[in-house]
N, C-alpha and C positions, 0 to 999 in steps of 0.2 A: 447667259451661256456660261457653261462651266470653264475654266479655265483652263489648259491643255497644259498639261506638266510632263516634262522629259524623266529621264531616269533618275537624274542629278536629284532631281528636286524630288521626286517621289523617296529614295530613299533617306534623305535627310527628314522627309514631313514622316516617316514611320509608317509609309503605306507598304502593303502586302504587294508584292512585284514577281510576274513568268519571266523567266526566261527560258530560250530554247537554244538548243546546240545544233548547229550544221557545220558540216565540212566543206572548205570551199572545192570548188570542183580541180579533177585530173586532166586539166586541158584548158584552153582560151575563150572557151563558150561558157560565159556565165548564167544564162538561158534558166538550164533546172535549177538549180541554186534558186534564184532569182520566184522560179516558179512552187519553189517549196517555201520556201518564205511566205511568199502571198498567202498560201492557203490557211496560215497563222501568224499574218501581221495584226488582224484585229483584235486577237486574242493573247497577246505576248504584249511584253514590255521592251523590250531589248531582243535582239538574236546575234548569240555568239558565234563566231565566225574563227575555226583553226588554224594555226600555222603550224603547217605540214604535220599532223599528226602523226604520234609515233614512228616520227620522223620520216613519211610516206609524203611525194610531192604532194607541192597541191597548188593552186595557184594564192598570191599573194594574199592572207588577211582583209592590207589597209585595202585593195582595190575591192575587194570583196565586199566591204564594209562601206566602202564610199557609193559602193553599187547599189548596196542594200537599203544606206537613207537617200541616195539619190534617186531610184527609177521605185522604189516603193512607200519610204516615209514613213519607214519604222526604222525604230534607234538598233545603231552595231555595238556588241560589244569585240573589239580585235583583240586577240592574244599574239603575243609580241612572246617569243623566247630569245635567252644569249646563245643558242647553240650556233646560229646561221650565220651573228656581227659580230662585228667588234664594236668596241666601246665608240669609232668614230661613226660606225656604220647603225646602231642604235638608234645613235642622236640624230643623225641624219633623216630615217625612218620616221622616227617620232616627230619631228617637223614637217616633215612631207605631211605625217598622218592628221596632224594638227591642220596646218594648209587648206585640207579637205573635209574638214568639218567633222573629222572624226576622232572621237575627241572619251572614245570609254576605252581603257585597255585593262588588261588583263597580263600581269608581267608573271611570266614563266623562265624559269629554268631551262627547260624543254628535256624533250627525250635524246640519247645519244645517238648519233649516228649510224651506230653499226648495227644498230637494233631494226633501223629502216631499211627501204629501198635501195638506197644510195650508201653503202659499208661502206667505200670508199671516200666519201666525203669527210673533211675535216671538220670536228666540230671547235669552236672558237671560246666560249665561254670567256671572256673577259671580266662579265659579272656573274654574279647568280638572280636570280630572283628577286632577293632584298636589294642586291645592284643598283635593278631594272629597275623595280619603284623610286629607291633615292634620284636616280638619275630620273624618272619622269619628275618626280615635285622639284628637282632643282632646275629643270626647264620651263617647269610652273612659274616659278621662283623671277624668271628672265636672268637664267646665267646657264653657259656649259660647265661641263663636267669641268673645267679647267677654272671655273671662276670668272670666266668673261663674258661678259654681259651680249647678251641679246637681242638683235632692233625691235622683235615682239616677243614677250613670254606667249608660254602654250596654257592650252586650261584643261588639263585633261582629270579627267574623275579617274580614277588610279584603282585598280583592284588586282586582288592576290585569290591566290587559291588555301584550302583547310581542309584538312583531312578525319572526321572525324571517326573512320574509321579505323584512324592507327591505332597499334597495340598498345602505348602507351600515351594517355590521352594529358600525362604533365607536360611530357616534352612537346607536344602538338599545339599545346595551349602558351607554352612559352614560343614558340616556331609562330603562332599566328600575331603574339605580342609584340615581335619584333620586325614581323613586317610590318604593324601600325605603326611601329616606332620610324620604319621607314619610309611610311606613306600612305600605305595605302588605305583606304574607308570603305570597303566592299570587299566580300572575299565570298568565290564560290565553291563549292566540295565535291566531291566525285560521289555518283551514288549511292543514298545512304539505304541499308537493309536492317540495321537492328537500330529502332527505334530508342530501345533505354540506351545506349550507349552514345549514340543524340543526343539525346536528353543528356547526360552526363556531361558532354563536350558543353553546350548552351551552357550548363551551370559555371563551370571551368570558363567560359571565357565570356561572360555578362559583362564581365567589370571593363572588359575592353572597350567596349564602346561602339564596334566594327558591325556592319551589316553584313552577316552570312544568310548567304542561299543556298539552300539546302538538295541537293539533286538527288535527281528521282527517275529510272531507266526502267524502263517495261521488259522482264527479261522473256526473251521469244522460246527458252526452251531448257531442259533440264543440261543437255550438251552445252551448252552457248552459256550457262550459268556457271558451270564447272570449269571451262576454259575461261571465263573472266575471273572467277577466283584465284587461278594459278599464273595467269600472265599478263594483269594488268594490275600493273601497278596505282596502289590508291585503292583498290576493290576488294572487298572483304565481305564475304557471302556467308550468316550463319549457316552450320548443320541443319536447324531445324526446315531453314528457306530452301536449300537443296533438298531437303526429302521434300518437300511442299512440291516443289517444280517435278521433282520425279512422278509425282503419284499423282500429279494433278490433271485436270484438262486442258487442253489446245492451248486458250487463253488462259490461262491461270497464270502469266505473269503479270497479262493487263489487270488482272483482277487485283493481283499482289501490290501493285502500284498506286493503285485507285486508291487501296487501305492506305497505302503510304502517305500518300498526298492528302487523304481527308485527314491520317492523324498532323499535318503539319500547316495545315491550310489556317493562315491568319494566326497560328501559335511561333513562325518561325517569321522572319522579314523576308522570304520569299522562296522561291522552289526554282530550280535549275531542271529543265527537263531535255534526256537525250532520248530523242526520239527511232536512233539508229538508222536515220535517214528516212523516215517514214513518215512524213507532216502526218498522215490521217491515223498510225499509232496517235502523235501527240493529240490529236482533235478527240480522240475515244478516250486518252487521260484526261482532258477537261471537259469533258462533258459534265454538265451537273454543274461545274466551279466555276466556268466562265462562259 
């Protein structure tokens, strides 16, 4: 019987790894969640799980994620931002999340406040991002933030995010160096649409050592690709992709995806896929691959 390898250990052995993006849900019923998952738990490696996107409620991450490998038995990955703790509120978090057997994060910065639901909220920032990873490996480590020791260290696999769509892909690749520096060994990317520029980022940051997954969004329409371009941050749509979407058919962003995915399938250490809340989008992107 073959051996059953978790995340940990597939990205260290250098295997090609899915993952998939869900939002946790706007309410106390984790039910759909739960039930969009399944319909690509056989086919994924991990399913990442938001904290409050752009800054819009949502329910917690870790309980998301403890939901997600308890009533199903596929691996979480939870994103942790500093926008919501503070540096005690963190640590605290990340123990609880440890506690529960959830043990992949994803340390984020987070979006601000006023950009969300909730203008009114205070955002806290204590750390940044490169913070949030030092302080998970220093709870790796068995110590807090403070230098005192721990009755259990935590063991969590630590990942960051990489953008390889930035305008300037030196400073991106020195920004990805320094969060290894801080910790982390996995880092995923937001949508990538122009392949050489991909390509270019991988050259620029080989020497690192760091396993990037490369994401991949089936865009649903020529409107929906124009307003990602202008107001999310991290997303960088060529010209030629938006004439594509305009003149194209129905599906011609699943189709533009598929290209995407066949050009990075087994060329990159894995594909991040955001399905936009849609499992059977994602099941029509693997088709053929998985």
């Amino acid at each position: 019987m073959e051996e059953e390898k978790n995340l940990r250990q597939k990205l260290a052995r250098g295997e090609f790894v899915v993952t998939v993006e869900l939002e946790p849900p706007r309410g106390s019923d984790p039910r759909p969640m739960l039930a969009k998952a399944g319909v690509l738990a056989a086919l994924v490696d991990a399913v990442n799980v938001a904290d409050s996107p752009m800054a819009n409620l949502r329910m917690s991450p870790i309980a998301c994620a403890h939901l997600l490998q308890q009533d199903l038995g596929v691996e979480a990955i939870f994103h942790l931002t500093c926008r919501d703790r503070n540096l005690l509120g963190l640590q605290a978090e990340l123990l609880g999340a440890a506690a529960l057997g959830v043990k992949n994060i994803l340390a984020l910065t987070g979006d601000r406040p006023e950009r969300g639901d909730h203008p009114q909220a205070t955002g806290v920032f204590d750390v940044d991002a490169l913070g949030l990873a030092r302080l998970a490996r220093t709870l790796n480590a068995g110590q807090d933030s403070n230098g005192k020791p721990l009755d259990a260290p935590t063991d969590f696999l630590i990942g960051g995010t990489a953008s390889p769509n930035a305008p300037d892909l030196e400073v991106e690749a020195a920004r990805l160096e320094a969060k290894v520096e801080a910790g982390i060994v996995f880092a995923q990317t937001q949508p990538v649409f122009d392949l050489e520029q991909a390509a270019e980022f991988r050259r620029r940051t080989a020497h690192l050592g760091v396993r990037v997954i490369y994401g991949v969004l089936p865009l649903k329409s020529y409107k929906s690709a124009v307003y990602l371009n202008t107001h999310v941050p991290g997303i960088r749509i060529p010209p030629f992709i938006l004439e594509r979407m305009e003149k194209g058919a129905p599906d011609e962003g699943v189709r533009l995806a598929r290209e995407i995915l066949a050009e990075l399938w087994g060329r990159v250490p894995g594909v991040h896929l955001f399905p936009m809340g849609d499992p059977a989008l994602a099941l029509r992107l693997l088709e053929g691959f998985r």
